[in-house]
C-alpha positions in Angstrom: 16.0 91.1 -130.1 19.1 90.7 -128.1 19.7 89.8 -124.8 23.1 90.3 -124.1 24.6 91.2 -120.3 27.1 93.4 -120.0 29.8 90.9 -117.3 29.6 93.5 -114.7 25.1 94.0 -115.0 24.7 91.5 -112.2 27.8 92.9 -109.4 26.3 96.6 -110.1 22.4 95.0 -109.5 23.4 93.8 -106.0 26.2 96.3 -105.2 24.0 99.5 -105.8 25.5 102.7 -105.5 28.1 104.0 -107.0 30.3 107.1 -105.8 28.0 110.4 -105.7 30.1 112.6 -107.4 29.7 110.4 -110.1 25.9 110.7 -110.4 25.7 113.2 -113.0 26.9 117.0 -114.2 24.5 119.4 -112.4 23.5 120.2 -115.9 22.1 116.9 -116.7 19.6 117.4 -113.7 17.2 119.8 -114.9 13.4 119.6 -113.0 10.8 117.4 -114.9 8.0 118.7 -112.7 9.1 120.2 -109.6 9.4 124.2 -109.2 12.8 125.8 -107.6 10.4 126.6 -104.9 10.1 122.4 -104.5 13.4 121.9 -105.2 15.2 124.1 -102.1 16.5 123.5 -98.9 15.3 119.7 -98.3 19.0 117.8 -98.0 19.9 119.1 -94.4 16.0 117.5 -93.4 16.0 114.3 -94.1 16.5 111.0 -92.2 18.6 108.5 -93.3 17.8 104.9 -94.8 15.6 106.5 -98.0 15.8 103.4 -100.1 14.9 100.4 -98.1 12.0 99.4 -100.4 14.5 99.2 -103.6 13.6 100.7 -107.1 11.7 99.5 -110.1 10.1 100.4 -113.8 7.6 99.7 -115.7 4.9 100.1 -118.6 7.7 100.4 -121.0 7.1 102.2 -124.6 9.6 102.3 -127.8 11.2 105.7 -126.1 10.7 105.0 -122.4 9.5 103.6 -119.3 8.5 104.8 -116.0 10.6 104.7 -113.4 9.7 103.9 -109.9 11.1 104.3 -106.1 9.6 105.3 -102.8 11.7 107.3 -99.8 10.5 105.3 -96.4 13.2 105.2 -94.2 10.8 103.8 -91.4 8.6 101.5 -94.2 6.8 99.3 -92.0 5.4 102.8 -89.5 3.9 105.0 -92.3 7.6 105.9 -93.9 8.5 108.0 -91.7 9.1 110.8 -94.0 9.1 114.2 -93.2 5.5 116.7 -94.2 7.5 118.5 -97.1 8.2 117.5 -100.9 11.8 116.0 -101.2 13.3 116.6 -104.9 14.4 113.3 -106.4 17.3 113.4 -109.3 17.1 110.4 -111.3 19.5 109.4 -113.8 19.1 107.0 -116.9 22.7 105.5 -118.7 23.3 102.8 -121.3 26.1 101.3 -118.9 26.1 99.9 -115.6 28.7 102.1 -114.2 27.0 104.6 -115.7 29.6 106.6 -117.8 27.5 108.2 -119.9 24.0 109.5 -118.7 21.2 109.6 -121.8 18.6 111.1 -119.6 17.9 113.1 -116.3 15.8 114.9 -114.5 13.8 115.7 -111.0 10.6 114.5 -109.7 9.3 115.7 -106.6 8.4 113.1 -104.3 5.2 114.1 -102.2 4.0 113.3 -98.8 0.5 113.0 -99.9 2.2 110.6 -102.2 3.7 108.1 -99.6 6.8 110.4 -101.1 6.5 108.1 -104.0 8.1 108.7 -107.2 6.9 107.6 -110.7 9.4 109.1 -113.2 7.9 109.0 -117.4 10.9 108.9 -118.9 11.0 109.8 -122.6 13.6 110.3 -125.7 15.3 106.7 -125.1 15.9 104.6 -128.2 14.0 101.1 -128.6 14.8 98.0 -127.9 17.9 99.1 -125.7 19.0 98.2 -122.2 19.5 101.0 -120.1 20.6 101.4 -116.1 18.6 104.0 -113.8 19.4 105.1 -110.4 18.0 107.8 -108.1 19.4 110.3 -105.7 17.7 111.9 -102.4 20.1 114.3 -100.4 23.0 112.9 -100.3 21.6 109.4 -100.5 22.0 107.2 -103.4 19.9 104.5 -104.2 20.3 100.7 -106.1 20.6 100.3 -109.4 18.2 98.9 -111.8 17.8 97.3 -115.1 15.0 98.2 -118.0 14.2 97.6 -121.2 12.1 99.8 -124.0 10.4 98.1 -126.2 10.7 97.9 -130.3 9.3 100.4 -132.4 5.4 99.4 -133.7 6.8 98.6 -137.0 9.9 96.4 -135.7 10.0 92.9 -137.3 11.1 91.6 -133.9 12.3 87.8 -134.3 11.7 86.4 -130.4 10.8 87.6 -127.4 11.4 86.1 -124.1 9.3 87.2 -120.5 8.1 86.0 -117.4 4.8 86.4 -115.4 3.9 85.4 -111.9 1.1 86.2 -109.3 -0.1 85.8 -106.1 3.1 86.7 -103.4 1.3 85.8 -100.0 3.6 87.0 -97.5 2.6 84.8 -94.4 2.7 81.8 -96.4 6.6 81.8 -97.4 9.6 83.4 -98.7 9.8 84.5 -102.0 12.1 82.2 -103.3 10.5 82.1 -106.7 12.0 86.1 -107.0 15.6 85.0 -106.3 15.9 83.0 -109.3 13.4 85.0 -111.6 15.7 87.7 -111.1 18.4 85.4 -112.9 16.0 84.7 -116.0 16.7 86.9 -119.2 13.8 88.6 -120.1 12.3 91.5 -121.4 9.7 92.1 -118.8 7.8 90.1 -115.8 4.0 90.5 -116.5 2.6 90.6 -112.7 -1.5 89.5 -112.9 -2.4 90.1 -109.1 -2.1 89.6 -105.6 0.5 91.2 -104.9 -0.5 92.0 -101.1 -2.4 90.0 -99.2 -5.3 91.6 -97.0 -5.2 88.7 -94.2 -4.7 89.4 -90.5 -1.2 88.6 -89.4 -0.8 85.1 -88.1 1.6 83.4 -86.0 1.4 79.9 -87.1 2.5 80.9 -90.6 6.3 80.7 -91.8 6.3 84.6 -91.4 3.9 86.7 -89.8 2.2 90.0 -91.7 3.1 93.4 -89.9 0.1 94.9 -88.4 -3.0 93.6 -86.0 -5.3 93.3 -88.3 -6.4 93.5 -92.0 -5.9 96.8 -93.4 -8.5 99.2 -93.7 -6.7 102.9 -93.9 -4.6 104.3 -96.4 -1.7 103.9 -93.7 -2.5 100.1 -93.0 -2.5 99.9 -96.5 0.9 101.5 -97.3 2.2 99.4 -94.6 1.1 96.3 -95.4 3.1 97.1 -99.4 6.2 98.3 -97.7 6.3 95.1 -95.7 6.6 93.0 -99.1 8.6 96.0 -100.8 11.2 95.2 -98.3 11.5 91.6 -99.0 15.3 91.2 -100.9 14.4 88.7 -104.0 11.2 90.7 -104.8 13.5 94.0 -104.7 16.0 92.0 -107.4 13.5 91.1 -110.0 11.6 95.0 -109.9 15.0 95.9 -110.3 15.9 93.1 -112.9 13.2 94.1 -115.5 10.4 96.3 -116.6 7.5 95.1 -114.7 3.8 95.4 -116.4 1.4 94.9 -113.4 -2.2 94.6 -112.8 -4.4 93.9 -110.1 -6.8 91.0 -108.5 -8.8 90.8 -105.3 -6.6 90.5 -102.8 -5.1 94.1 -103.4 -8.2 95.0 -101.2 -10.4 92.4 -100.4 -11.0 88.6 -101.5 -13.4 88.4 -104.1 -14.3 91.9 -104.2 -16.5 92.7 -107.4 -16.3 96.5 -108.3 -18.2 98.4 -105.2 -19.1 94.7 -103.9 -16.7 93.5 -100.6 -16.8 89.9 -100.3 -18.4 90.3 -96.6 -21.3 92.6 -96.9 -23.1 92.0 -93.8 -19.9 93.1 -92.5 -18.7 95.9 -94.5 -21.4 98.7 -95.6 -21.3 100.3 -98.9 -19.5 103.4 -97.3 -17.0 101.7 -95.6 -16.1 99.2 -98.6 -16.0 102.6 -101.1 -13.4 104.3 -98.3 -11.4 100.9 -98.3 -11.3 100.7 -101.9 -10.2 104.4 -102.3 -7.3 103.5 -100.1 -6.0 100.6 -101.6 -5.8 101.7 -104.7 -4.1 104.9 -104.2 -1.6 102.7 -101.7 -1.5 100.3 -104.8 -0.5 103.1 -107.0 2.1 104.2 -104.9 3.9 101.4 -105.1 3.7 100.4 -108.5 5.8 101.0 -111.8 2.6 102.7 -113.1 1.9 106.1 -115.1 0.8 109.0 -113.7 -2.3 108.1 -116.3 -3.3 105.3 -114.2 -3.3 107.6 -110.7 -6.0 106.7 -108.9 -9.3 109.2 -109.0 -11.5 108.2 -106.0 -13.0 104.8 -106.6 -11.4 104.3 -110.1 -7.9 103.4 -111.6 -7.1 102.9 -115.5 -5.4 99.1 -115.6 -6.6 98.1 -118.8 -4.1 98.8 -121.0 -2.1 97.3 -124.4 1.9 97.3 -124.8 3.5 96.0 -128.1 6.3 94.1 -129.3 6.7 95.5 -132.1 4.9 93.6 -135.4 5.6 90.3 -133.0 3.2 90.5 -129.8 0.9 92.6 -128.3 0.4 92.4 -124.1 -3.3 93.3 -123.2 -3.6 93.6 -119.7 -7.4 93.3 -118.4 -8.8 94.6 -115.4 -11.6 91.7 -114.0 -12.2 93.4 -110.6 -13.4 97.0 -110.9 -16.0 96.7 -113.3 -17.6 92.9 -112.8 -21.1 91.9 -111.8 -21.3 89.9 -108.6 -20.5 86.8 -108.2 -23.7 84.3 -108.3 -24.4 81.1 -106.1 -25.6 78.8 -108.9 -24.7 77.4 -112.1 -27.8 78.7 -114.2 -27.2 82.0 -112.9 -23.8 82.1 -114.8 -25.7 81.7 -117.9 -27.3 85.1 -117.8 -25.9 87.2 -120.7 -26.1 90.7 -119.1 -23.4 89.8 -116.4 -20.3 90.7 -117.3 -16.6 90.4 -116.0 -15.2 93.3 -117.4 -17.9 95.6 -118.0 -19.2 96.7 -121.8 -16.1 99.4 -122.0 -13.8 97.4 -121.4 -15.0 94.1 -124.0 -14.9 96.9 -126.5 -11.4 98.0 -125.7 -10.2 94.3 -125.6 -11.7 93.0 -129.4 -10.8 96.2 -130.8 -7.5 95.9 -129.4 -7.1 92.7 -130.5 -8.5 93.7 -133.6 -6.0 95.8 -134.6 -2.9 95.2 -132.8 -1.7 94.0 -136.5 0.8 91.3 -134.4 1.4 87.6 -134.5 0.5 87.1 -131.1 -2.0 88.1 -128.8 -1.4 87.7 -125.2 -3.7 88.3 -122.6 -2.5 89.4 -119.0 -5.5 88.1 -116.5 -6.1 87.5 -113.3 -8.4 84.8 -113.1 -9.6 81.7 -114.9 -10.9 81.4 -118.2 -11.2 77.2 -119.0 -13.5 75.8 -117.6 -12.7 73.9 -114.1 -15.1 71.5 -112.2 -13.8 70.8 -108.9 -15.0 67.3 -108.2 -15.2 64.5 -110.0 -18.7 62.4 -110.8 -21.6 63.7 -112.3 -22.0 66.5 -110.2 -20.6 70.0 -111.1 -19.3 72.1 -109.0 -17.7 75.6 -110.0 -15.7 78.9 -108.3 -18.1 81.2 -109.8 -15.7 84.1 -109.0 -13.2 82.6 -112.3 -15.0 83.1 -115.7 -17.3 80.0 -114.8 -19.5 82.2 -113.1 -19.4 84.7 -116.2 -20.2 82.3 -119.1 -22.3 84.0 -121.5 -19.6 86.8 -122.1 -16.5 83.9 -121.7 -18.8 82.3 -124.8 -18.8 85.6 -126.3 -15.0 86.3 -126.6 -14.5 82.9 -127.1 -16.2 83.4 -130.4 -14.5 86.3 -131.8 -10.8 84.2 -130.5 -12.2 82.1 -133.1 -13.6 84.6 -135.9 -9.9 84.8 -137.3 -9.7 88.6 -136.2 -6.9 88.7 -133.9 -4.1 86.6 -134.4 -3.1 83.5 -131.8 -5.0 84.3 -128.8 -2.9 82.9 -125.9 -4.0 83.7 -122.2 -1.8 84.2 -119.2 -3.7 83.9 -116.0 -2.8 84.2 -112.5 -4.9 83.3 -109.0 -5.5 79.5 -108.9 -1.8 79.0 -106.8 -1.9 75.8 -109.3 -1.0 75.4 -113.0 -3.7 74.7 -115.6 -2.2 74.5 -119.2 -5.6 74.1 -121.2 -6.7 74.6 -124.4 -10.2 77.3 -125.0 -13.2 76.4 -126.6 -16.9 78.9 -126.5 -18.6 75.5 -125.5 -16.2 73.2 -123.2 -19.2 71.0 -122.5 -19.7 70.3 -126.6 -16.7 68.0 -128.2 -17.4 69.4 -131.2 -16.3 73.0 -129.9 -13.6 74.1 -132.0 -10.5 74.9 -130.2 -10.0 78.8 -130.2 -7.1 79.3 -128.3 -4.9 78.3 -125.0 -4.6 78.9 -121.4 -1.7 79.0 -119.5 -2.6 79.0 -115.6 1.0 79.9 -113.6 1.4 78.7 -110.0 1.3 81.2 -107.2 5.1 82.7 -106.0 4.2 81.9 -102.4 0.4 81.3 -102.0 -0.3 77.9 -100.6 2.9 77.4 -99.4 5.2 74.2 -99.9 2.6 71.7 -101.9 1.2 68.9 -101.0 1.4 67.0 -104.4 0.3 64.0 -103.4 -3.5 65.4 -101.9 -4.0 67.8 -105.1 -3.6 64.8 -107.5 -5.6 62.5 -105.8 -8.4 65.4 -105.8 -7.9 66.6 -109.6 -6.5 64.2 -111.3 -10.2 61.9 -111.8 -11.7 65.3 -112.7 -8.5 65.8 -115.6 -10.1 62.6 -116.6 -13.3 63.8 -117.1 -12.1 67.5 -118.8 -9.8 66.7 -121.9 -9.5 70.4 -122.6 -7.0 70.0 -119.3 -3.7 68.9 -120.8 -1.4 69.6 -117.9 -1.7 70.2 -114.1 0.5 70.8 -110.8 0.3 72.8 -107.8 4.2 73.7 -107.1 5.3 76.9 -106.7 6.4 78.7 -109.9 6.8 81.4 -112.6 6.2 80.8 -116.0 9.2 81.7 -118.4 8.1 82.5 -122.3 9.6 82.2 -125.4 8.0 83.8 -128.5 8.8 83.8 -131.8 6.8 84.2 -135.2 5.9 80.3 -135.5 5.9 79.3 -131.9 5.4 79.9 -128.2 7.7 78.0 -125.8 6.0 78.3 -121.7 8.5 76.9 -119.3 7.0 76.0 -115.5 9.9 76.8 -113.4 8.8 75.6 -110.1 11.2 76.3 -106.7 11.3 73.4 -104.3 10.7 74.9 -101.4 9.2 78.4 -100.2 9.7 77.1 -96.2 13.2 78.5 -96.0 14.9 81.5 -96.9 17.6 80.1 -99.2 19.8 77.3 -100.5 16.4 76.5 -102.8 16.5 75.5 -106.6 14.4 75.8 -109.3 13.5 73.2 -111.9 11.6 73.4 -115.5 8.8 70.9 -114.6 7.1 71.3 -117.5 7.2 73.0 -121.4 4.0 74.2 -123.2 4.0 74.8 -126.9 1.4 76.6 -128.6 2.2 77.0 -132.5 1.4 80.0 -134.8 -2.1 79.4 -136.4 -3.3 76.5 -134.7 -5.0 77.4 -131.9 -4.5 75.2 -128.4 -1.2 74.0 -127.2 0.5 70.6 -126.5 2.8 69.5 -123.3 6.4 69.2 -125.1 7.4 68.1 -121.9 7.3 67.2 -118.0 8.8 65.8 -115.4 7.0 63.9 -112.6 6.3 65.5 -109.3 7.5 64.4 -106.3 5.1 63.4 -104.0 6.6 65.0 -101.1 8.2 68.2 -101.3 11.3 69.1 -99.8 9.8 70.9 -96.6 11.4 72.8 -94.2 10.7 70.8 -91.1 7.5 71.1 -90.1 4.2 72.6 -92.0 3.0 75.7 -91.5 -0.2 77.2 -91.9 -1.6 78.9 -95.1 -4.0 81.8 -96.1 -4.9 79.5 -99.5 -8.4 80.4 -100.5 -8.0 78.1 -103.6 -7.4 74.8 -102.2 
């Protein structure tokens, strides 16, 4: 797989539009899914300002990819769109300044939509680069950058991505985006959190729009637009293909399926209205199919994308369909609770099954290895990561093992730390064969500048005591990948600050290597942490529910 820039990718990226005449030949433009009816007299009504909240794409196939924008010329007030549809002409070319266009069409962006648009874009050829743009009146937008993926049967020799999670607003800037959006990749696998529900705050480094946590579909589509605005998070949607899925704080912390973390405080109606709400505000906003469209209560996340014969992304869905958390340790033993709910344990072993690929990533949200949070003899566990689910974690632990799916690796999200651990069905057993490995990435803002020095002293006795732990730090990072057939290279880039809006840097703290048929992984390398980051000045308050 190549991964090539054409000199001018990065100038056209920032720049945005180019000269409207140029867009395309009115014949290019025929209507996807909007009627003529849809289609008429909308130009002379529209404000200005349509593209404040950038573009973006996603869930990318061997002959396409969905591409994503929203028309919100007021984002942070409900939009601020006018009642009617507004056509949208989007525009696909395999060159920056567009020269040629290989597809085209219009998508009809609806106000019961948030005026959203989620254009399934088909006949491309795999494993190409491609530039999209879209136009609204006489308003152009950005450009972006995507990426299909190779056909099933490709004998792809290395793929390179990135995935990230947990963007709290309040508790910095998202440096982290400003040099992700430099890294060349193939695709940034998002695994949650990318809103945060929390009342605004003052004492934070920035403040979250609104008065209060959101509850409505409004609040909701608010509280997105706010973080759709932010610049560097704008670059890397429109960098890559994004594959996205969800975690609590989408709607509520801790929420399991129909479950809100509070309640005595939320009744079962309200809870079901909130989580109808956020999902369909989630959806709006995301590089997702129409396929995964909210209905009511329920949205399809789980889902599989392949590298051709190389890798295969299976991206889980731990919220919607998990039993509640419990309070003690025995409780976690019980083998009818379940994280992802029967349906979805089928669809991932038979997934995994038969993907017929070297590797087998997993895109999750929270925890799998085992993680005691004090040292001594006593145990104590966040029963909301797979600790509290450990008679299925045993169970798919098992079949990582059985030999049918090829180099299990898991990518996880939540912790706003790094674990790099290997995975065993019994981590309390030394004779527990090792099954597979666990990369834990940092959190993009969550938790705000680190204090080093206070998590080692905490965790560091307790690494002692858990030698399936081969590696942990709580900076702020991504995690860059390198795959090929015989190995998989993890870099931590971690930023050194998230308490200013620029002049940062970002460093590889630490490599992770996990080789081709022999499951678990070793530290190639790392770099000591300093034990007092580079701050801004003063420290500001955090919404960390981790540490």
């Amino acid at each position: 797989m190549s991964h090539s820039l054409t000199p001018a990718r990065r100038t056209v990226l920032a720049g945005g539009a180019l000269a409207l005449g140029a867009f395309a030949a009115p014949a290019l433009l025929a209507p996807s899914t909007a009627t003529a009816a849809e289609l008429s007299g909308t130009a002379d009504r529209l404000p200005s300002g349509l593209f404040t909240l950038g573009v973006a794409s996603g869930d990318p196939q061997p002959d396409g990819v969905v591409l994503w924008t929203r028309l919100a010329p007021d984002p942070l007030a409900g939009g601020g769109m006018p009642q009617h549809n507004v056509p949208v002409h989007w525009q696909v070319s395999d060159s920056p300044r567009f020269g040629r266009t290989v597809a085209s069409g219009v998508e009809v962006a609806r106000p019961e939509h948030a005026h959203s648009v989620h254009a399934e874009v088909h006949g491309l050829r795999a494993d190409r680069e491609y530039y999209y743009r879209f136009r609204a009146g006489t308003e152009l937008s950005g450009t972006g950058r995507t990426r299909t993926t190779p056909a099933r049967d490709a004998r792809v020799t290395n793929l390179r991505f990135l995935f990230a999670s947990c963007q709290n607003w309040q508790d910095g800037y998202f440096t982290a985006w400003q040099h992700a959006a430099q890294e060349e990749v193939d695709f940034v696998a998002f695994l949650g959190d990318y809103i945060y529900e929390s009342t605004p705050s003052a004492t934070t480094v920035r403040r979250h729009e609104g008065t209060g946590e959101p509850y409505s579909l409004t609040e909701y589509r608010n509280r997105h637009a706010q973080y759709r605005t932010d610049p560097n998070l704008q670059a890397a949607h429109a960098h890559a293909p994004w594959i996205v899925t969800l975690d609590d704080h989408e709607i509520d912390n801790n929420w399991a399926d129909e479950v809100p973390q509070d309640p005595d405080a939320q009744t079962p109606e309200a809870f079901r209205a909130r989580r109808v709400a956020a999902l369909k505000a989630y959806w709006e906003h995301m590089p997702l199919r129409r396929s995964s469209m909210p209905d009511g209560l329920d949205i399809q996340l789980y889902r599989s994308v392949g590298y051709g014969q190389l890798a295969t992304v299976h991206v889980l869905d731990t919220r919607q369909y998990r039993s509640d958390q419990i309070a003690t340790l025995a409780e976690s033993y019980d083998a009818s609770r379940t994280m992802t709910g029967d349906a979805q344990e089928r669809w991932l072993t038979r997934s995994m099954e038969r993907s017929g690929t070297r590797w087998n990533l997993l895109a999750n949200q929270v925890m799998w290895a085992q993680n005691d949070r004090k040292a001594g003899p006593e145990e104590v566990y966040d029963f909301d990561n797979w600790d509290g689910y450990r008679a299925q974690r045993r169970r798919l632990l098992e079949f990582f093992g059985s030999g049918r799916a090829d180099n299990p690796v898991v990518l996880t999200g939540d912790r706003h730390a790094t674990w790099a651990c290997d995975l065993k069905p019994d981590f309390d057993d030394p004779n527990s064969p090792v099954v597979g490995a666990e990369i834990t990435g940092s959190s993009i803002t969550s938790g705000g500048d680190a204090d080093v020095a206070g998590f080692h002293a905490t965790y560091d006795p307790i690494m002692a005591e858990s030698p399936h732990w081969k590696y942990i730090d709580n900076r702020r990072a991504y995690v860059l990948c390198d795959v090929t057939r015989d190995r998989m290279l993890a870099s931590l880039r971690t930023v050194d600050t998230v308490w200013q809006p620029d002049g940062t840097s970002v460093a590889t703290a630490a490599e992770f290597v996990v080789e081709a048929g022999r499951p678990g992984l070793d530290v190639a390398s790392a770099t000591k942490a300093p034990q007092a980051m580079r701050l801004s000045g003063r420290r500001y308050d955090v919404d960390d529910d981790q540490f």
